[in-house]
VEXMAR-663338 format. One line per field, with one value per residue: x negated, y negated, z of N, C-alpha, C in turn. Coordinates in steps of 0.1 Angstrom, whole numbers, plus 5000, padded with zeros to 4 digits. Atoms other than C-alpha are relative to their C-alpha. Layout:
N
n.u X/...
n.v Y/...
n.w Z/...
ca.u X/...
ca.v Y/...
ca.w Z/...
c.u X/...
c.v Y/...
c.w Z/...
END
This chain:
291
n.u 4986/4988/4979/4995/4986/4996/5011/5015/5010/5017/5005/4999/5015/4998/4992/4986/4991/4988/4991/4992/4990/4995/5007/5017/5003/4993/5002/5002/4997/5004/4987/4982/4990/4989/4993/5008/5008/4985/4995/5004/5008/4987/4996/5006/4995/4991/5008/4999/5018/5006/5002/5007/5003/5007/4994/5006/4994/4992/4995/4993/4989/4996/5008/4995/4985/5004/4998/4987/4996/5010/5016/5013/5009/5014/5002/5012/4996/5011/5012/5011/5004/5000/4987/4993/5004/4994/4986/5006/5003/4989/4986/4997/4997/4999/4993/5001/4996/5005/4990/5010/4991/5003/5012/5005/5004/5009/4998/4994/5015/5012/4993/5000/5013/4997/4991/5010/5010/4994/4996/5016/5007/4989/5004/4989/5001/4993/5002/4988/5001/4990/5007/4990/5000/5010/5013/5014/4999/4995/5010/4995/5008/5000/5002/5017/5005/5003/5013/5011/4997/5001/5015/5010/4993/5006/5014/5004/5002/4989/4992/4986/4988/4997/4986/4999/4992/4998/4988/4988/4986/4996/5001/4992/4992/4987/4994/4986/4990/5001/5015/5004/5009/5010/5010/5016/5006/5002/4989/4989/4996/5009/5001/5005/5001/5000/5000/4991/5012/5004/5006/5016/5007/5000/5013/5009/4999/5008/5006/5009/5004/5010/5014/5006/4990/4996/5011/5005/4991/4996/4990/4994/4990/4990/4987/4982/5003/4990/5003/4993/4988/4995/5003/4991/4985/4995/4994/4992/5003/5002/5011/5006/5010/5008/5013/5015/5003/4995/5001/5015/5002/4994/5015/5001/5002/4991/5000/5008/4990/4987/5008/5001/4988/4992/5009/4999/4997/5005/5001/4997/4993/4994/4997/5011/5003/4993/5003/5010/4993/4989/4995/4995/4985/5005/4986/5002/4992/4985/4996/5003/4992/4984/4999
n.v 5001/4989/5004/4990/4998/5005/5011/4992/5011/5000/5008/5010/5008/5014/4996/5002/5001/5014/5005/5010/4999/5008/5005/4997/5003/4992/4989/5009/4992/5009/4994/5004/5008/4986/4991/4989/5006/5004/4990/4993/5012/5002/4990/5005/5011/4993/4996/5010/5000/5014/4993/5008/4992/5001/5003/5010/5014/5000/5011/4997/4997/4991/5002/5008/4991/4994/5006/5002/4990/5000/4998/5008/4996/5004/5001/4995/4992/4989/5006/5008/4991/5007/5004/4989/4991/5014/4998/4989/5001/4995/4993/4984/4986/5007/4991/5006/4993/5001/4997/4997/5006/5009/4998/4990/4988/5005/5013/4995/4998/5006/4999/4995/5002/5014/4988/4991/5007/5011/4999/5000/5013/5011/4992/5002/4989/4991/5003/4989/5000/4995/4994/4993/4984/4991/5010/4990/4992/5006/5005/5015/5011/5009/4996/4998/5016/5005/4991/5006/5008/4992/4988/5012/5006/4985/5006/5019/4999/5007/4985/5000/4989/5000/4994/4996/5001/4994/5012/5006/5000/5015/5002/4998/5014/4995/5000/5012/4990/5008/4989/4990/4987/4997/4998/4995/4991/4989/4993/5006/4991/5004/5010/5012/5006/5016/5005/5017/5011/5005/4991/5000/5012/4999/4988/5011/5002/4994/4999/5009/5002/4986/5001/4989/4986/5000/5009/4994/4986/5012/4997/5002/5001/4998/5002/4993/4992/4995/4999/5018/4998/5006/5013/5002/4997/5008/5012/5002/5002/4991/4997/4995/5000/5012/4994/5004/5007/5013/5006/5003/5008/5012/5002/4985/4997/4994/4986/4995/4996/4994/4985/4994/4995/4988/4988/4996/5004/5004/4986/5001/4994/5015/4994/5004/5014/5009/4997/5006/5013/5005/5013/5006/4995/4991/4999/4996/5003/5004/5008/5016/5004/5007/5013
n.w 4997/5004/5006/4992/5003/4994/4992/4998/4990/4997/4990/5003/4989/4993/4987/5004/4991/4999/5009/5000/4988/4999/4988/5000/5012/5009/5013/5011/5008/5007/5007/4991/5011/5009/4996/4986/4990/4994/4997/4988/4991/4993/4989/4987/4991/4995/4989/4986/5004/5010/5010/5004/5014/5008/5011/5007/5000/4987/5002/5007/4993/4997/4987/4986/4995/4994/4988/4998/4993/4990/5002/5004/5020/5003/5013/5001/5013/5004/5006/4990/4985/4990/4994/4996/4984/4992/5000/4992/4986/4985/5006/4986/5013/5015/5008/5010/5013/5018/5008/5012/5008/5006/5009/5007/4988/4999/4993/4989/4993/4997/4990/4987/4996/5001/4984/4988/4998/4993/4988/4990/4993/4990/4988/4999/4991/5001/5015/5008/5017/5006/5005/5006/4999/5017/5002/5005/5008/5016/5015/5000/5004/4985/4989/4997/4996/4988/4998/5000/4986/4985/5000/4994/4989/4994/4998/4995/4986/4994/4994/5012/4998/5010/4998/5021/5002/5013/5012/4995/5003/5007/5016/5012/5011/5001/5013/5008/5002/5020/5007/4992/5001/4999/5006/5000/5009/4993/4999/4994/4993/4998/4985/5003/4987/5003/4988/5001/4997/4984/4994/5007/4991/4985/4994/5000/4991/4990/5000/4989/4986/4995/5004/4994/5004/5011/5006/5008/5008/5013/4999/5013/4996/5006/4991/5008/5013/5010/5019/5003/5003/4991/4999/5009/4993/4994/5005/5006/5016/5006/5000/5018/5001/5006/5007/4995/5010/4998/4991/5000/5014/4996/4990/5001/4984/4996/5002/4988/4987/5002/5002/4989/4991/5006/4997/4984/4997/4988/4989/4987/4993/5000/4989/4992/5004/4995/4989/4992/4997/4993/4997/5019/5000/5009/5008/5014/5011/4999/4993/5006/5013/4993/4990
ca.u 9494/9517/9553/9575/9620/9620/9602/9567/9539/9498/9483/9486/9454/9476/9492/9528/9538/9556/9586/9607/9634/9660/9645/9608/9591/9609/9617/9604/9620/9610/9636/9665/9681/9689/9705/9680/9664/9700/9714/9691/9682/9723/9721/9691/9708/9735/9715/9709/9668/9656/9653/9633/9634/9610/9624/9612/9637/9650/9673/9693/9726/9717/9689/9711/9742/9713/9705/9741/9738/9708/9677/9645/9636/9600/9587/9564/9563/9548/9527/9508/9489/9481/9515/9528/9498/9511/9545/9535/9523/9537/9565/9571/9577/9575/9601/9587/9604/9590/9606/9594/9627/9616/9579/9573/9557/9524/9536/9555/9519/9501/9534/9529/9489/9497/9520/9497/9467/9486/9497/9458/9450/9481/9472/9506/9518/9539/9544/9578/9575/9606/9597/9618/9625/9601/9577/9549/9570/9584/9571/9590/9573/9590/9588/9548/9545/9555/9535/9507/9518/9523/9483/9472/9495/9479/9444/9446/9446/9478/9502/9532/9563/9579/9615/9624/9657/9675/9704/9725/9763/9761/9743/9772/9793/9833/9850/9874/9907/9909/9880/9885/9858/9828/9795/9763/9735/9738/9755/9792/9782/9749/9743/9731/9719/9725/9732/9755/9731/9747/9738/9700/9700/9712/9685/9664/9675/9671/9642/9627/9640/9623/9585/9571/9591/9585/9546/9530/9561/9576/9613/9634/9665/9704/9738/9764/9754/9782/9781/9793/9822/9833/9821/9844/9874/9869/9872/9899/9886/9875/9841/9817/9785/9763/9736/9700/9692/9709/9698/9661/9662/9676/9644/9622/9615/9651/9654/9623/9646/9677/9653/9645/9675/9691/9660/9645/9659/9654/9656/9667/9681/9711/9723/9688/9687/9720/9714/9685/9703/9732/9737/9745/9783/9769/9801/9805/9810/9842/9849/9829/9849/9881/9866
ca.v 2397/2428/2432/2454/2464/2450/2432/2437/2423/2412/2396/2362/2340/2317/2310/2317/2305/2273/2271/2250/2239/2209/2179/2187/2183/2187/2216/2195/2212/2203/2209/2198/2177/2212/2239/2266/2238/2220/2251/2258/2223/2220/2252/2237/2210/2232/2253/2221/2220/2184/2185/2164/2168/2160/2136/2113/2087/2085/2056/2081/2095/2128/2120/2094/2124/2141/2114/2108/2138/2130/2142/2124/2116/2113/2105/2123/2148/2178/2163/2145/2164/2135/2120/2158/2162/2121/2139/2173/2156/2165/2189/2224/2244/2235/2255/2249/2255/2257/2256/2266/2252/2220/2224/2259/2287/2270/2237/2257/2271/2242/2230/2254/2253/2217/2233/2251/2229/2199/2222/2231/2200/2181/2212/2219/2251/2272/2275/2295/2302/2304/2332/2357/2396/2422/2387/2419/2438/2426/2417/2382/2350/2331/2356/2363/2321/2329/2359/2341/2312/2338/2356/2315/2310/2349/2332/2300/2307/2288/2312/2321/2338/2348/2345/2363/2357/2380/2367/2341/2344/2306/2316/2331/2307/2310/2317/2290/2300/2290/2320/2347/2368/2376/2375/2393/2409/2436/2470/2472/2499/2485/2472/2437/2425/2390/2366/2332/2303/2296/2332/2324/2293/2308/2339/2310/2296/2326/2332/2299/2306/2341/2330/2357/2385/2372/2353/2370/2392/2384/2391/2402/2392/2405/2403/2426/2446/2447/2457/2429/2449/2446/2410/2406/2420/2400/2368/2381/2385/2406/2421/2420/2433/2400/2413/2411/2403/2371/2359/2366/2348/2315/2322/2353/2346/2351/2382/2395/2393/2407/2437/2443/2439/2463/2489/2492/2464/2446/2481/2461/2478/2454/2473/2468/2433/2422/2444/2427/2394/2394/2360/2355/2356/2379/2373/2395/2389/2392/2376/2343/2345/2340/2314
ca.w 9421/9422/9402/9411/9401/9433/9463/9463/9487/9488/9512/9516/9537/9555/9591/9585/9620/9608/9586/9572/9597/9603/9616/9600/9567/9538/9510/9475/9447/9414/9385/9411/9385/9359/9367/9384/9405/9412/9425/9447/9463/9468/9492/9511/9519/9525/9550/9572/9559/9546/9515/9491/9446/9421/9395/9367/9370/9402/9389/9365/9375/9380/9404/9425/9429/9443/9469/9474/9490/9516/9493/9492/9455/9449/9416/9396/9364/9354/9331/9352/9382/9398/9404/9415/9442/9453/9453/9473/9502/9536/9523/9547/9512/9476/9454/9417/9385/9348/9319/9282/9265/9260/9246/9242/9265/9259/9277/9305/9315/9315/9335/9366/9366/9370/9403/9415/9413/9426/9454/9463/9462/9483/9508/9502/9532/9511/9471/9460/9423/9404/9380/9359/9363/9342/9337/9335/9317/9287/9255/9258/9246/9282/9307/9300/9303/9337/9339/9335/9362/9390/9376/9385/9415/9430/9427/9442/9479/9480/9504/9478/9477/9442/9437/9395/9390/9363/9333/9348/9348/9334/9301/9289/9271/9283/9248/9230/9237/9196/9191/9222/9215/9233/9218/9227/9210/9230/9230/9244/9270/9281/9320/9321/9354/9359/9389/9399/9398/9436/9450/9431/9456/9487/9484/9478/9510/9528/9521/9533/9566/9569/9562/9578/9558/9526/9523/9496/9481/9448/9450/9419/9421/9408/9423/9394/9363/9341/9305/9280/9274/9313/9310/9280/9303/9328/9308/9294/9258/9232/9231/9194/9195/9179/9154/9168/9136/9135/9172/9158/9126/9151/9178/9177/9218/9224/9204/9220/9251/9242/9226/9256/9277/9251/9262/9293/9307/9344/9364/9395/9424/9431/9461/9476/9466/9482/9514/9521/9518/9537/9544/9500/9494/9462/9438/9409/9374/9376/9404/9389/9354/9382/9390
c.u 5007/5011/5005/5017/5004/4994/4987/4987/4983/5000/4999/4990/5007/5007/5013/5008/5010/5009/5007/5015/5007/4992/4982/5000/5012/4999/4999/5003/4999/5016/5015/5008/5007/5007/4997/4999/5011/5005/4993/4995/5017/5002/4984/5002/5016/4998/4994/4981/5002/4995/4995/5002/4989/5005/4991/5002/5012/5011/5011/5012/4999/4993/5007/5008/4986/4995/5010/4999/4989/4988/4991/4996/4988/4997/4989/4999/4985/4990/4989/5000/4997/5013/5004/4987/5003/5009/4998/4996/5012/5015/4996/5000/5002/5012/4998/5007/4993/5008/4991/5010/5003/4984/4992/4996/4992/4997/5004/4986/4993/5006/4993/4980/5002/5001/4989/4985/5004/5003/4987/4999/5004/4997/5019/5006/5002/5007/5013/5004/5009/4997/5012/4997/4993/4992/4989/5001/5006/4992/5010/4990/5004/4998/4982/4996/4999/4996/4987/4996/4997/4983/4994/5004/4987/4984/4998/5000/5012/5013/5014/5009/5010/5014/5005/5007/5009/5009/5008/5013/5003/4997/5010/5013/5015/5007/5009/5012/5002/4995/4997/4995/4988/4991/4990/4993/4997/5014/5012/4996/4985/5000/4989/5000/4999/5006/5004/4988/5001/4991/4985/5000/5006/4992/4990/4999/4997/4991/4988/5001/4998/4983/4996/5000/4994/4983/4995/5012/5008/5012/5009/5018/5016/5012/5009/4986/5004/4995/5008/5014/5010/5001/5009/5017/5000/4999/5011/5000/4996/4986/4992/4988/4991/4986/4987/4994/5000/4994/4983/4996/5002/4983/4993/4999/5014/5005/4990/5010/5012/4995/4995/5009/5005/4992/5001/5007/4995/4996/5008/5010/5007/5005/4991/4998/5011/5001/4986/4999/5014/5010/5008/5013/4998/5017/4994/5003/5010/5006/4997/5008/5014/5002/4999
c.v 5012/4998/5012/4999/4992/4992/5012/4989/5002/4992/4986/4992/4988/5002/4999/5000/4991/5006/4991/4997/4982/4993/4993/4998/5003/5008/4988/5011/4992/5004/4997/4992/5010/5006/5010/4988/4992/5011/5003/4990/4996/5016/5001/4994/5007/5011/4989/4998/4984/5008/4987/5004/4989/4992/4988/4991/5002/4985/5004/5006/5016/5000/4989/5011/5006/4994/4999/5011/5007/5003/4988/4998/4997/5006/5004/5009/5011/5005/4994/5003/4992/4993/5013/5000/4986/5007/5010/4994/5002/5004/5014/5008/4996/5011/4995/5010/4997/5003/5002/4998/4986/4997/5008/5007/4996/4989/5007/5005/4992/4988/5006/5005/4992/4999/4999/4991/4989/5005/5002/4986/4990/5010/5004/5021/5012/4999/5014/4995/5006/5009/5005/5018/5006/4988/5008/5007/5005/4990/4989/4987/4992/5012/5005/4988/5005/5008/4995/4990/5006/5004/4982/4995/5011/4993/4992/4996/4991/5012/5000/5013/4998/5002/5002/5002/5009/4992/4993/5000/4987/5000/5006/4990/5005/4997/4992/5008/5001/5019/5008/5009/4997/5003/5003/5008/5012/5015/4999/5005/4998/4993/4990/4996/4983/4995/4991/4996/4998/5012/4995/4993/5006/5014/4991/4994/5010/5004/4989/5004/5015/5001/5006/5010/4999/4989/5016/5015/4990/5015/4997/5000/5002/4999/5011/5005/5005/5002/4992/5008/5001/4983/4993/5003/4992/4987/4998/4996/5013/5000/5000/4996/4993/5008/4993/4990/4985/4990/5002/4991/4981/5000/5012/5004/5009/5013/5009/5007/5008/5019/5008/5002/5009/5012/5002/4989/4996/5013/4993/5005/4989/5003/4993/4987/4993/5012/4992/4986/4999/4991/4996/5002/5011/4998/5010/4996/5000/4991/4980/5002/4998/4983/4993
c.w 4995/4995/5003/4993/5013/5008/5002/5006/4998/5012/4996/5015/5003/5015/4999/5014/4999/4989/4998/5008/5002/5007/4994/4988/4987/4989/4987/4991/4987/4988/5004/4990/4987/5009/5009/5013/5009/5008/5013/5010/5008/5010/5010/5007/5008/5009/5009/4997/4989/4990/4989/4980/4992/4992/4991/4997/5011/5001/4990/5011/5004/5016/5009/5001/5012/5018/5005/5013/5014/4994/4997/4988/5001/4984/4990/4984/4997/4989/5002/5013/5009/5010/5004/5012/5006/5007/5010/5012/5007/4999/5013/4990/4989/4992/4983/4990/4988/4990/4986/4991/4997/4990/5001/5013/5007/5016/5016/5007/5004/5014/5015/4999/5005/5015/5005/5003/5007/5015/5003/5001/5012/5015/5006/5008/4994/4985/5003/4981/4993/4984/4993/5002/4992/5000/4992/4987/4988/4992/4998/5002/5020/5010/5002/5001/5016/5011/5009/5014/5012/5000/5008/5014/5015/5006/5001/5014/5004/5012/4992/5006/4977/4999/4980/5002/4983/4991/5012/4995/4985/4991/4994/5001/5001/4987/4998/5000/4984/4995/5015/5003/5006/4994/5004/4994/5008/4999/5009/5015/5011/5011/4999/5015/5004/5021/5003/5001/5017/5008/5000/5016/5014/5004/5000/5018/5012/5001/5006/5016/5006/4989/5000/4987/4983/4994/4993/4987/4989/5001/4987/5003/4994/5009/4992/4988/4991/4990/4994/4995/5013/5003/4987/5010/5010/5000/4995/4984/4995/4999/4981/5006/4987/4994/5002/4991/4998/5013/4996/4990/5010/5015/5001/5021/5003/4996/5004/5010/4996/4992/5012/5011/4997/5003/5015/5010/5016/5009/5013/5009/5008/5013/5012/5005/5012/5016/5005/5002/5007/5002/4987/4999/4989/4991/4989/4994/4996/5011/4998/4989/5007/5001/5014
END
């Protein structure tokens, strides 16, 4: 599997004449109950595509809002590969998430093997692997978990598409009016490529419905690239650069990252990115801190 600042393609050993389309199987998204996988299952259903999620108690309140809203719940967990290849059957496109912020990087690997073996096995058409930007190319504890994911996704004859999403708007934390200062461990002057959670899910969406265009490419994805001292102005606050120090002593993963955002950072060409989506409303960082 290739990486790439931006989209980058292998070959992929499948027939990409079907897609997913109103009417027809449905997109199963796993994660649809957070925040990545939420985001982007409310803008399939909002592209007119059945739409199906993953949950573990389809009897909780987050997983009924989600039926509320026409999706299919099916029941399953990514701990157990048998209940996910039950769940995987007769889907049009799986969109799987991982996570390594509940038990570690470790777990999030053994997570999306899990995926991907469940999807060989369900014979499942179409595997989109929610991934992160750099993955290759940072010395970060989570983005090499899902490194690793993509190196077992690449060699599994499943036909894949890679969608690596960069910082989200939504991790930064709107300031207490009380305490109006912005906090990141990052220089003031420093471009930070980041992305709304909704945009995430409607490049997500268009990307299902251009199969073709997009089997075997792993797409990095940004929308704005302010520096936190623009991202402090247009909250309407004060900027203070947060001591690395500090954010490594509390997780060394996260400082990792932030050592690296402060260096080479994503590279992503955001121009590229939102020309070759069109359809995305692409808000900037300022325009989401309006509101």
């Amino acid at each position: 599997m290739r990486y790439g600042a931006g989209m980058t393609t292998s070959a992929a050993g499948s027939d990409p004449s079907s897609r997913p389309q109103a009417g027809g199987l449905p997109v199963l998204v796993t994660g649809a109950t957070g925040t990545q996988g939420g985001a982007v299952i409310r803008a399939i259903v909002g592209a007119g595509l059945p739409a199906a999620a993953l949950v573990r108690d389809p009897g909780s309140g987050r997983a009924r809002a989600l039926a509320d809203l026409g999706v299919e719940l099916r029941t399953g967990d990514l701990a157990d590969e048998a209940s996910l290849v039950r769940a995987f059957a007769d889907v049009s496109a799986l969109y799987a998430v991982t996570t390594p912020f509940e038990g570690g990087t470790e777990q999030e690997v053994a997570q999306g093997v899990a995926v991907v073996d469940a999807a060989v096995a369900a014979g499942v058409p179409w595997l989109v692997l929610a991934s992160v930007a750099a993955a290759d190319r940072a010395a970060v504890p989570h983005f090499r978990s899902k490194a690793r994911i993509e190196e077992h996704l690449g060699a599994s004859g499943v036909p894949w598409t890679v969608v690596a999403p960069s910082y989200f708007y939504e991790n930064v934390s709107r300031p207490d009016p009380a305490d109006p200062v912005l906090r990141v461990p990052l220089p003031a002057t420093t471009p930070l490529h980041q992305v709304a959670l909704e945009d995430l899910g409607a490049v997500v969406a268009a990307v299902l419905g251009r199969r073709d265009e997009h089997l075997g490419v792993r797409v990095e994805v940004a929308g704005d690239a302010p520096t936190p001292q623009e991202m402090a102005d247009a909250l309407g606050v004060t900027f203070e650069e947060q001591p690395l120090e500090a954010v490594e002593a509390r997780s060394a993963d996260l400082g990792a990252m932030y050592r690296f955002l402060a260096g080479p950072g994503y590279g992503i060409d955001v121009d590229a990115v939102r020309a070759r989506y069109p359809e995305v409303a692409w808000r900037s960082f300022s325009a989401w801190a309006r509101g």
